[in-house]
C-alpha positions as a LaTeX table, in Angstrom:
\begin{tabular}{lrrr}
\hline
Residue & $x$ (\AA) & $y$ (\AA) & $z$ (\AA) \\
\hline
Unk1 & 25.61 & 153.98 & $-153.99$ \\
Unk2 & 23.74 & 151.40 & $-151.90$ \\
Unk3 & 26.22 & 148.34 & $-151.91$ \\
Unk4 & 22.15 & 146.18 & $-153.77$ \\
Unk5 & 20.24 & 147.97 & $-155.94$ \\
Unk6 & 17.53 & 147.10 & $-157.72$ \\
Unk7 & 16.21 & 149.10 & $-160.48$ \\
Unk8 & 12.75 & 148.76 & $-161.98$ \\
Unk9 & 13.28 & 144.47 & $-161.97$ \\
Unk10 & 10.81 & 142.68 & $-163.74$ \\
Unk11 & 10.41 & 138.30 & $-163.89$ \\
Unk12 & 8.58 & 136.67 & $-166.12$ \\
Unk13 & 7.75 & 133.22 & $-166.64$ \\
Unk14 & 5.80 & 132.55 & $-170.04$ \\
Unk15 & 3.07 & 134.74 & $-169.08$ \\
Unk16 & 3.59 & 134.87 & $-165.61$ \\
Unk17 & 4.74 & 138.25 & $-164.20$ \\
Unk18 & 6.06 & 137.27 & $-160.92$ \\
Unk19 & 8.44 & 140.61 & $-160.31$ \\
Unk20 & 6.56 & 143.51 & $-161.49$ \\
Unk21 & 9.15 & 147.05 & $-161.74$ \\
Unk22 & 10.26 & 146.26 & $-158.03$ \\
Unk23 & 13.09 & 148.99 & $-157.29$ \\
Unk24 & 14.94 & 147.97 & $-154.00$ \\
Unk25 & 17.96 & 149.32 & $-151.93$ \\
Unk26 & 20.23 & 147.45 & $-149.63$ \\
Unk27 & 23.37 & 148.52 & $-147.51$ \\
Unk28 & 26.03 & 146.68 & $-146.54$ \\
Unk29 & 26.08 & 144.66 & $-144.00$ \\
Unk30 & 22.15 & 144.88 & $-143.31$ \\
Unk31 & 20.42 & 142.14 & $-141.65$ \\
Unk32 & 16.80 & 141.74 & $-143.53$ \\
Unk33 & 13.98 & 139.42 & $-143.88$ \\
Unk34 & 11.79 & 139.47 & $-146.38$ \\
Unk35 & 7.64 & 137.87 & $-146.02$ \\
Unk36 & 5.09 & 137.74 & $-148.05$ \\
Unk37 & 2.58 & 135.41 & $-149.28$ \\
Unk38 & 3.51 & 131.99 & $-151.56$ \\
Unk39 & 3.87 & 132.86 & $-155.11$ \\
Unk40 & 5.03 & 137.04 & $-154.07$ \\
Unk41 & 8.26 & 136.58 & $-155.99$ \\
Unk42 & 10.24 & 136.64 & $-152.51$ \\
Unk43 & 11.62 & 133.49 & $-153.75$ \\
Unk44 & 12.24 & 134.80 & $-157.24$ \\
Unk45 & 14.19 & 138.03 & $-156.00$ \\
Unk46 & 16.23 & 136.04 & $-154.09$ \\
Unk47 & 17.28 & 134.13 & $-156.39$ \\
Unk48 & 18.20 & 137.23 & $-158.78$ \\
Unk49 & 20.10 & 138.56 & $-155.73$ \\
Unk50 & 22.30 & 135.84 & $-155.69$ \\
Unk51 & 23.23 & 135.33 & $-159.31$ \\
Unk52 & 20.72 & 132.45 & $-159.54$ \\
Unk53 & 18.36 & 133.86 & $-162.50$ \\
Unk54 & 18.46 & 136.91 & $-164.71$ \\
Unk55 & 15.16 & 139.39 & $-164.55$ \\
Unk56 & 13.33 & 139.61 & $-167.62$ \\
Unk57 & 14.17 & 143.54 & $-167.52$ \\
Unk58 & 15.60 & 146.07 & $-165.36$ \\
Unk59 & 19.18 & 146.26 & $-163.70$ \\
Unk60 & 20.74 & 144.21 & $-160.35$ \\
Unk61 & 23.58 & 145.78 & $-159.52$ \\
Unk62 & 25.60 & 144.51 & $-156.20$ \\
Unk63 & 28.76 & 146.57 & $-155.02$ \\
Unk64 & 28.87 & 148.38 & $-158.27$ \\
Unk65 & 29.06 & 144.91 & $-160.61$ \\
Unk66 & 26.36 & 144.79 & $-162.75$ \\
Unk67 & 24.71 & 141.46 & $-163.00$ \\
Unk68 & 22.33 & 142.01 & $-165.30$ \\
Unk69 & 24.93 & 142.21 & $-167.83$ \\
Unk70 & 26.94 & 139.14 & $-166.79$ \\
Unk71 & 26.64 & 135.57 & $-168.67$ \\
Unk72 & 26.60 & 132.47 & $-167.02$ \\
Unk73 & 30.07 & 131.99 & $-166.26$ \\
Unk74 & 30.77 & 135.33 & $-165.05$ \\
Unk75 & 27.43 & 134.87 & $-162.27$ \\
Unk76 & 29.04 & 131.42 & $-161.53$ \\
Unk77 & 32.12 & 132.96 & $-160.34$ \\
Unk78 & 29.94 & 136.28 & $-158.36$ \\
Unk79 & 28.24 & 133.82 & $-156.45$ \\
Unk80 & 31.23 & 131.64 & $-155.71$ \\
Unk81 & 33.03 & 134.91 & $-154.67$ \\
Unk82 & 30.05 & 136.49 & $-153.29$ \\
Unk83 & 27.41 & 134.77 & $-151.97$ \\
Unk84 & 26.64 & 131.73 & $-149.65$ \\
Unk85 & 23.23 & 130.05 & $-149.89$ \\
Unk86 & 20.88 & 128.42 & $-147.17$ \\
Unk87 & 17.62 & 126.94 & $-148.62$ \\
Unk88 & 15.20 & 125.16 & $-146.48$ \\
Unk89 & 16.27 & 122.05 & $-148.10$ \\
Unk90 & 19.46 & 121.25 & $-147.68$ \\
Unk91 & 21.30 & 119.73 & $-150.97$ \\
Unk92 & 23.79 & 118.10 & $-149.36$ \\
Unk93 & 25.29 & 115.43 & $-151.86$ \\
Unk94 & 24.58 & 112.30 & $-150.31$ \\
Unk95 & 27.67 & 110.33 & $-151.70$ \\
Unk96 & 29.84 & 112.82 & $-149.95$ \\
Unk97 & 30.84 & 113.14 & $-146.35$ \\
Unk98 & 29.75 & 116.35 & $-144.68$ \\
Unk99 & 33.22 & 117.89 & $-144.56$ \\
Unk100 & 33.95 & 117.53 & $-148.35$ \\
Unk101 & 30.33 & 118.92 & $-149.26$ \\
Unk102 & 30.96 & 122.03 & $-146.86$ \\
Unk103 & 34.79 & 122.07 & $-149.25$ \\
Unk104 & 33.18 & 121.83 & $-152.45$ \\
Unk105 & 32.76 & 125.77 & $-152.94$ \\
Unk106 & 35.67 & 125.89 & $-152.05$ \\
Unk107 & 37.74 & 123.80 & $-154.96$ \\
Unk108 & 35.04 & 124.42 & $-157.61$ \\
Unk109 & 36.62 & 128.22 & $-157.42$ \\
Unk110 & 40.19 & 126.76 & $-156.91$ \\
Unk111 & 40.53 & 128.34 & $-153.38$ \\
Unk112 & 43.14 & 127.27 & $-151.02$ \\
Unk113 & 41.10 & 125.19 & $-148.53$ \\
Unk114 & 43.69 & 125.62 & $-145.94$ \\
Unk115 & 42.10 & 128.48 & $-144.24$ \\
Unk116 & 38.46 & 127.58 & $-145.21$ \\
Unk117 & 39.63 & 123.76 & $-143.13$ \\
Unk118 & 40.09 & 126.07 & $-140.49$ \\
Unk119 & 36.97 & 127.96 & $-139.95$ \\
Unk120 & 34.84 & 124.83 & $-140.68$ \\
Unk121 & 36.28 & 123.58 & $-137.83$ \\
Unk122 & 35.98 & 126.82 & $-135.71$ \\
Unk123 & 32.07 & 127.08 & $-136.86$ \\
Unk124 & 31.60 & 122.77 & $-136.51$ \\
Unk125 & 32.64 & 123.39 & $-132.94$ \\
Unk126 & 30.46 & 126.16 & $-132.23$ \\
Unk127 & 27.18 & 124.92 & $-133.96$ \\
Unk128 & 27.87 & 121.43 & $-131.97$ \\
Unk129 & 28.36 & 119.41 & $-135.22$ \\
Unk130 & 31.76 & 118.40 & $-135.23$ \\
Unk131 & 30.76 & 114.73 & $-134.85$ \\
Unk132 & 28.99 & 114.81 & $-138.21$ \\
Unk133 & 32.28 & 116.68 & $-140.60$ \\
Unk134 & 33.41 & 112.70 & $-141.37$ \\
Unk135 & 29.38 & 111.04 & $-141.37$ \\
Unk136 & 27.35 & 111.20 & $-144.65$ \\
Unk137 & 24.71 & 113.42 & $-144.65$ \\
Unk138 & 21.93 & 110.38 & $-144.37$ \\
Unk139 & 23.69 & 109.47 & $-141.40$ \\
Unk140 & 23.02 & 112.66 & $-139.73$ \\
Unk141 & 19.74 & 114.23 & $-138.20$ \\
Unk142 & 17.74 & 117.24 & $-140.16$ \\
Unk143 & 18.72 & 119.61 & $-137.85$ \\
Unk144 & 22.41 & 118.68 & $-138.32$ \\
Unk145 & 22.06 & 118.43 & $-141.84$ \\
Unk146 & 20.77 & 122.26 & $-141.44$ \\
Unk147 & 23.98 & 123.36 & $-139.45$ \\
Unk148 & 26.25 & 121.53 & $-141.67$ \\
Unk149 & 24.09 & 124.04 & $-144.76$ \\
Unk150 & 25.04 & 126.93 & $-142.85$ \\
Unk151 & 28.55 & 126.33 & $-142.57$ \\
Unk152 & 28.66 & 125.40 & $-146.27$ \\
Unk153 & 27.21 & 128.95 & $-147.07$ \\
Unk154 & 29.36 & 130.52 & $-145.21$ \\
Unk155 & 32.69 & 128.22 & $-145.77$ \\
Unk156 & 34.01 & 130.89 & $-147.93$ \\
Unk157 & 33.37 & 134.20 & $-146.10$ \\
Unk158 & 30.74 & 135.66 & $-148.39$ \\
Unk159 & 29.52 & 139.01 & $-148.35$ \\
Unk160 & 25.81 & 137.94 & $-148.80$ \\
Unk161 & 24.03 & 135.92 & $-146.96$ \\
Unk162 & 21.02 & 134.42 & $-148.80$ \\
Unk163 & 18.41 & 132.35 & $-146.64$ \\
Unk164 & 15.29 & 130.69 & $-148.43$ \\
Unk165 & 12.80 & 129.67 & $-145.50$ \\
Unk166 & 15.69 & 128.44 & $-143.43$ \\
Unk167 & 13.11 & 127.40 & $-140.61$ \\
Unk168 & 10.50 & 126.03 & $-142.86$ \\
Unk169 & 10.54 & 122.81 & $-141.45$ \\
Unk170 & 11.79 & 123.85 & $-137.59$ \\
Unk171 & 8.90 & 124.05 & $-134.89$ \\
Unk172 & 9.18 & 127.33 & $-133.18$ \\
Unk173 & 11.89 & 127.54 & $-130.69$ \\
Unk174 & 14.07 & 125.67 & $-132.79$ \\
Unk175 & 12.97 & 128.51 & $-135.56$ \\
Unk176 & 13.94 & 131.53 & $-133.28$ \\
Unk177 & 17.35 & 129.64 & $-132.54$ \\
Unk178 & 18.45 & 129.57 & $-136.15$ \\
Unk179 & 16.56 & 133.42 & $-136.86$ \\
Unk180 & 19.60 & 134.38 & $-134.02$ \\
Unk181 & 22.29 & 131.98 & $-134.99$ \\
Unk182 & 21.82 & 133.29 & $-138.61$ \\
Unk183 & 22.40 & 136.91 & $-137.26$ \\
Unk184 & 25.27 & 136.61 & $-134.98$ \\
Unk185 & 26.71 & 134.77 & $-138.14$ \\
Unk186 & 26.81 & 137.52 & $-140.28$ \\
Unk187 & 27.54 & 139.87 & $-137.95$ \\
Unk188 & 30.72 & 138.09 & $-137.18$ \\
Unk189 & 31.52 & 137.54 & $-140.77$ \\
Unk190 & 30.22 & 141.01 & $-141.80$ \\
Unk191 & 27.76 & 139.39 & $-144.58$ \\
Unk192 & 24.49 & 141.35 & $-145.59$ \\
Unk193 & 22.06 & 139.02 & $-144.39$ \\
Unk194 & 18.49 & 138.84 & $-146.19$ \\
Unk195 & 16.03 & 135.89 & $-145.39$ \\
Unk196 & 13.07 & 134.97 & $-146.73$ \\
Unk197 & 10.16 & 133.52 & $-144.16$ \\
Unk198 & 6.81 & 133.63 & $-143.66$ \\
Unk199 & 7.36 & 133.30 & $-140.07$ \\
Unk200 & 6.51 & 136.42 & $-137.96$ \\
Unk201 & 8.09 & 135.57 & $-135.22$ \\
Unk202 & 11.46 & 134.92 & $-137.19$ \\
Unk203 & 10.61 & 138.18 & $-139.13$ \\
Unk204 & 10.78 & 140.06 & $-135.80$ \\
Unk205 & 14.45 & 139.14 & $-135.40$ \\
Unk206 & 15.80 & 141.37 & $-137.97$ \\
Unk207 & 15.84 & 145.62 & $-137.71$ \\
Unk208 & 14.36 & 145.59 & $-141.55$ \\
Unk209 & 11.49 & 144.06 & $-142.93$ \\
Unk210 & 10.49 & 143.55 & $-146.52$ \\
Unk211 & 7.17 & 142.58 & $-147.69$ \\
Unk212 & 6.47 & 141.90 & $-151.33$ \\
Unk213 & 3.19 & 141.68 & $-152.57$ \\
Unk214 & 2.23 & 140.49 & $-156.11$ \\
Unk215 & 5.48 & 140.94 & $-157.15$ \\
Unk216 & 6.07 & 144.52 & $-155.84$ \\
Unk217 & 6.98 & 145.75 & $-152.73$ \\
Unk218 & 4.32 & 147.11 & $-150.11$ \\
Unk219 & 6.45 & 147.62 & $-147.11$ \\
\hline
\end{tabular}
């Protein structure tokens, strides 16, 4: 079995069908982006990739765990296990400094931060932010603020790698720079990578490319 699968997931909102029977296979370890046009339910799948949101019917399964089937607890602790978010807005919490906002994964699931200390500062150096770990997120720049996301989502080694319009708000070369950052990432941490953009050019980073379509996948 594919380590994602997606069978036959529907979304609804009220009378909004924003997933319509989508069926969907991932491996592990697979770098994809996913495009489409605002309001295709890239967003939405995302989001019931990651634990975020259960689909009105149909089954998400992800390395044989069912989530589907899980309650709200149970998804809290798959996606603190299993998955580290980027969004293109960053949700830092601005009364904390960036250091204990990158550790807060990390104690809400009781983790020894020991080792997670460790590759924060490994990745701060390497992303160029390690002048920011002790600054409050207002007193840092966007772009920062973006790096210091990153690190957060992948603080605790996940095994997916979920990206929401990551460049959104990046002009282009600054775009393609996080499109590559993002992969050599996950490669290095072996996380299945999927990113949602509308961005061509960052779409052409990636070996597999997703596009939904009124809620069902055309390519």
């Amino acid at each position: 079995m594919s380590f994602i699968v997606l069978s036959n997931v529907e979304k609804s909102f009220g009378k909004t069908k924003v997933l319509r029977g989508l069926n969907l296979s991932i491996e592990s370890r697979e770098l994809v982006a996913i495009r489409g046009a605002s309001g295709s339910g890239k967003s939405t799948l995302l989001y019931l990739l990651g634990g975020l949101d259960h689909p009105s019917s149909g089954k998400v399964v992800v390395e044989g765990k069912n989530l589907t089937s899980m309650d709200d607890e149970e998804l809290a602790q798959f996606r603190n296990q299993y998955v580290g978010f980027v969004f293109q807005f960053h949700f830092l919490l601005p009364s904390m400094t960036c250091r204990d906002n990158i550790l807060l994964p990390a104690r809400i699931g009781g983790r020894d931060t020991t080792p997670v200390e460790k590759d924060i500062e490994e990745l701060a150096n390497y992303l160029g932010v390690t002048h920011c770990l002790s600054k409050f997120p207002f007193e840092i720049s966007g772009g920062e603020q973006q790096r210091i996301n990153i690190i957060r989502a992948l603080s605790l080694r996940p095994k997916i790698l979920l990206c929401d319009e990551p460049t959104g708000n990046l002009d282009s070369k600054n775009s393609e720079k996080v499109a590559s950052l993002l992969k050599s990432l996950a490669a290095e941490f072996g996380a299945t990578l999927l990113v949602v953009t509308h961005d061509d050019k960052v779409a052409s980073f990636f070996p597999r490319k997703i596009v939904i379509e009124d809620g069902q996948i055309i390519g």
